[in-house]
C-alpha positions as CSV (number, residue, x, y, z in Angstrom):
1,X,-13.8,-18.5,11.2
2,X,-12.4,-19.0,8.0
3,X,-10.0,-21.6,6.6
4,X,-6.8,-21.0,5.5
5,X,-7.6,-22.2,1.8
6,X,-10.6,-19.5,2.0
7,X,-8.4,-17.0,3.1
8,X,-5.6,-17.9,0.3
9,X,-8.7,-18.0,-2.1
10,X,-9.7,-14.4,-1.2
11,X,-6.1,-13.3,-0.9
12,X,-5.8,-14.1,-4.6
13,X,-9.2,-12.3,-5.6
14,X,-7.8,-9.3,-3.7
15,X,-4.4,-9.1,-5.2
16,X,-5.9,-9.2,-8.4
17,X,-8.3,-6.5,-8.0
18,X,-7.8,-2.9,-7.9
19,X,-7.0,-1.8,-4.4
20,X,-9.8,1.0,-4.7
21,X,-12.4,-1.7,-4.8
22,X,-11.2,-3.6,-1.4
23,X,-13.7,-4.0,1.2
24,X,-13.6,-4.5,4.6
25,X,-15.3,-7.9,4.6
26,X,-12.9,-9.2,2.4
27,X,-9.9,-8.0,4.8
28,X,-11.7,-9.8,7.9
29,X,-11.6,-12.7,5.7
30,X,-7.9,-12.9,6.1
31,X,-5.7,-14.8,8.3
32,X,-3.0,-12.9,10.1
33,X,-0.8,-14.4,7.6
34,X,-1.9,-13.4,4.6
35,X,-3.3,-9.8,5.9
36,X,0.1,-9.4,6.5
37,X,1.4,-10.2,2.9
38,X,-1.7,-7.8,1.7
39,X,0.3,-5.1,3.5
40,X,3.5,-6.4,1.5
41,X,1.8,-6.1,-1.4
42,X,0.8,-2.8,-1.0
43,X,4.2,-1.5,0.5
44,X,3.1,-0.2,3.9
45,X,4.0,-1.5,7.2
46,X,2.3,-4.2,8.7
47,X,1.2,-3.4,12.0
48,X,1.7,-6.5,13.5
49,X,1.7,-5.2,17.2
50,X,-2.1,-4.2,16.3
51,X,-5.0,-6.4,16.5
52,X,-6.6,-7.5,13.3
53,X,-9.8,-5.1,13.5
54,X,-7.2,-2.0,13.8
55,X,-4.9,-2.9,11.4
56,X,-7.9,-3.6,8.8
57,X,-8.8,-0.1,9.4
58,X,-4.9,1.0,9.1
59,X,-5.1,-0.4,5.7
60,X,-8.3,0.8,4.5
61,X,-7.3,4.8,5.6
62,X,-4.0,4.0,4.0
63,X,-5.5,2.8,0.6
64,X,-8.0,6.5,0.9
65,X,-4.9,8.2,1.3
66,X,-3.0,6.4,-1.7
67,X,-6.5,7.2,-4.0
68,X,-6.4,11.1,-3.4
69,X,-2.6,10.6,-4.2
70,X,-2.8,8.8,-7.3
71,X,-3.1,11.6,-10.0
72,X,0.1,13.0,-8.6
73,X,2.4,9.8,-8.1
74,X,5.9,9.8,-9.4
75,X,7.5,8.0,-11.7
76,X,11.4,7.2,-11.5
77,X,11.7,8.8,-15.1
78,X,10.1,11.4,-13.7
79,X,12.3,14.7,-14.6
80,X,13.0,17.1,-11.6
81,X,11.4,19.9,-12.7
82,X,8.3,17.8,-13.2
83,X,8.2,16.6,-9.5
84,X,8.0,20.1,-8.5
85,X,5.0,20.7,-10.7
86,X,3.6,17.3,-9.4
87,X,4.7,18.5,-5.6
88,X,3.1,22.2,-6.1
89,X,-0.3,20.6,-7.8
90,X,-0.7,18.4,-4.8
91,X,-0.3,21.7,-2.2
92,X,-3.0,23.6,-4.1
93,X,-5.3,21.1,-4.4
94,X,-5.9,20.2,-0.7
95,X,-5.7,22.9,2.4
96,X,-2.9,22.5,4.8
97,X,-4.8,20.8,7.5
98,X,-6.1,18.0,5.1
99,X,-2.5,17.4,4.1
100,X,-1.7,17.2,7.9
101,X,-4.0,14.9,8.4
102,X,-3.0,12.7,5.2
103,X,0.7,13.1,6.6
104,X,-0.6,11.7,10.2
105,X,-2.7,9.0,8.7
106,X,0.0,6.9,7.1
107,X,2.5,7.5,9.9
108,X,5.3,10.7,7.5
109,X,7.0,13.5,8.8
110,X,4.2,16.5,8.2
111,X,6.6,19.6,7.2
112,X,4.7,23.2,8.5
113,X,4.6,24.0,4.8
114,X,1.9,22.8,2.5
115,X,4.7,22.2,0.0
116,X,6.4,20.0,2.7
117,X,3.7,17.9,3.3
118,X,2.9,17.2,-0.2
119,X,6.4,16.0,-0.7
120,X,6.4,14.2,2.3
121,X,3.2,12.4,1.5
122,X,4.3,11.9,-3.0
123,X,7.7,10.0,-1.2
124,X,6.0,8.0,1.3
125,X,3.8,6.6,-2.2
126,X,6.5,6.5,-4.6
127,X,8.3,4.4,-1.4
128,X,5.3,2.2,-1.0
129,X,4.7,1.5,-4.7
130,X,9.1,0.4,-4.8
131,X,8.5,-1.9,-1.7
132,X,5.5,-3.6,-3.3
133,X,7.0,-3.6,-6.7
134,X,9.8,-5.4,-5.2
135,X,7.9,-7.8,-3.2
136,X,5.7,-9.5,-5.9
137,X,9.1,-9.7,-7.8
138,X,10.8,-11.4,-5.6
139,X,8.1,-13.8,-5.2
140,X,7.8,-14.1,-8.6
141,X,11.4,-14.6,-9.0
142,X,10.9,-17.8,-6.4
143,X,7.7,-18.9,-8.2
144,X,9.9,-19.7,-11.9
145,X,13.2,-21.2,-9.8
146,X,10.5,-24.0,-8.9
147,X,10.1,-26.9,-11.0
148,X,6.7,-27.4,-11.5
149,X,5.9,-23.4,-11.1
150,X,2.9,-24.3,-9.0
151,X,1.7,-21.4,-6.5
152,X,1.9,-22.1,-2.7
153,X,0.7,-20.4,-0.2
154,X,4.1,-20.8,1.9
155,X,5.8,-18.2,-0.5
156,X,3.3,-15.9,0.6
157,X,3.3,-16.5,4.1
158,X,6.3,-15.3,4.9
């Protein structure tokens, strides 16, 4: 069973690494706690009527799906014509049922067009990456109205 200064300590490690390179032993490290600002981080939801084993496994398919999605994220200076070429990439390079199943695995609306779903799937992201975004600003914003500007883990536990 690990501490919760061992799970802080590997919480840390995690957030600063690239999400591609999490591992499942480092999620069962976790407290429920600080699993659940991992989620925050990330900008998914976090599960919390799941046990811990399931919603590790929620997070790891989630983070696959956000991989094959990268090359085609948006941008909010992305131009509209743009997010159609991004959108009609994303429909070619992966078959309908594939899409589907992207769509199912992190819980969108799957359209019955290819199109659809690759729209569906580039807004769930480009709504994930806003809801992290925001997060780690706000904690940041709570980090520099302290004093001493000295990290706590309470800030993240929320």
């Amino acid at each position: 069973m690990q501490t919760t200064k061992q799970s802080a300590e590997t919480l840390k490690q995690l957030i600063f690494t690239n999400s591609a390179a999490w591992q499942r032993q480092q999620l069962e490290q976790l407290t429920a706690q600080h699993l659940n600002c991992l989620f925050m981080v990330v900008g998914t939801c976090r599960y919390s009527h799941l046990k811990k084993q399931e919603r590790i496994t929620k997070m790891l398919e989630q983070l696959a799906v956000r991989l094959a999605l990268m090359p085609f994220k948006l941008t909010e200076i992305t131009e509209n014509e743009a997010q159609k070429k991004l959108v009609t990439a994303l429909s070619k390079r992966f078959n309908g049922k594939f899409l589907k199943q992207m769509c199912r695995t992190v819980g969108v609306y799957a359209p019955s067009t290819k199109y659809g779903m690759a729209a569906s799937l580039l807004q769930w992201l480009n709504d994930c990456t806003k809801a992290g975004k925001k997060f780690v600003d706000e904690i940041n914003q709570r980090l520099r109205e302290r004093p001493y500007r000295q990290t706590s883990l309470s800030l993240w536990d929320q």
